[in-house]
N, C-alpha and C positions, 0 to 999 in steps of 0.2 A: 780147597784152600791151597794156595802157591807156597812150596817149600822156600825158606830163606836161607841164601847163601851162606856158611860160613865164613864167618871174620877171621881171616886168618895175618897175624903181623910178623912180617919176613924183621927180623935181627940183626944179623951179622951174613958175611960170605965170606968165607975162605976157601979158595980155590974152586973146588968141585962140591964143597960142604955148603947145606946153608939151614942156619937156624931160624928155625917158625916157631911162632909161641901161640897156642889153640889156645880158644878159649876156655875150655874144661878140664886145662890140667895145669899145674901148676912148675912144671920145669919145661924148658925149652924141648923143641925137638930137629933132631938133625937129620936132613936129608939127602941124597944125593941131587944134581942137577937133573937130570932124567926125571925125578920124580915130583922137584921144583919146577918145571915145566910145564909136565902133563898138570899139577895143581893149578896153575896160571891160567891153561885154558878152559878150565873146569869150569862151568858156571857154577858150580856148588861150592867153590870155594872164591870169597872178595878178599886179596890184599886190604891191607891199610895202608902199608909204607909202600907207596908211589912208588918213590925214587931212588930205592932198593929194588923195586918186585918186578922192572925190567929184564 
C-alpha cells in the first residue's frame, strides 16, 4: 500500500519565516526557508496553497 503525501497549507511569509498549518495540530507552525524548501521537494509533503508554496 502507497504511503499518501501529507497536506500541508503554506499561510503566511515573512521574510525568511513561513507559516504551515499540518493537519494534526491545531496552531500554525513556523519555519525557516531552508526547511520550507527541503518540505517543497519532499514527495511526502503536497502544498495546497499553489501560489504561496512557490
Amino acid at each position: 500500500m502507497e504511503k499518501q503525501p501529507l497536506r500541508v497549507q503554506l499561510l503566511t511569509q515573512k521574510g525568511e519565516s513561513f507559516q504551515i498549518k499540518l493537519p494534526h495540530l491545531d496552531i500554525p507552525v513556523t519555519v525557516d526557508r531552508e526547511i520550507y524548501q527541503r518540505m517543497c521537494k519532499d514527495p511526502n509533503y503536497q502544498f495546497s496553497n499553489a501560489a504561496l508554496a512557490s
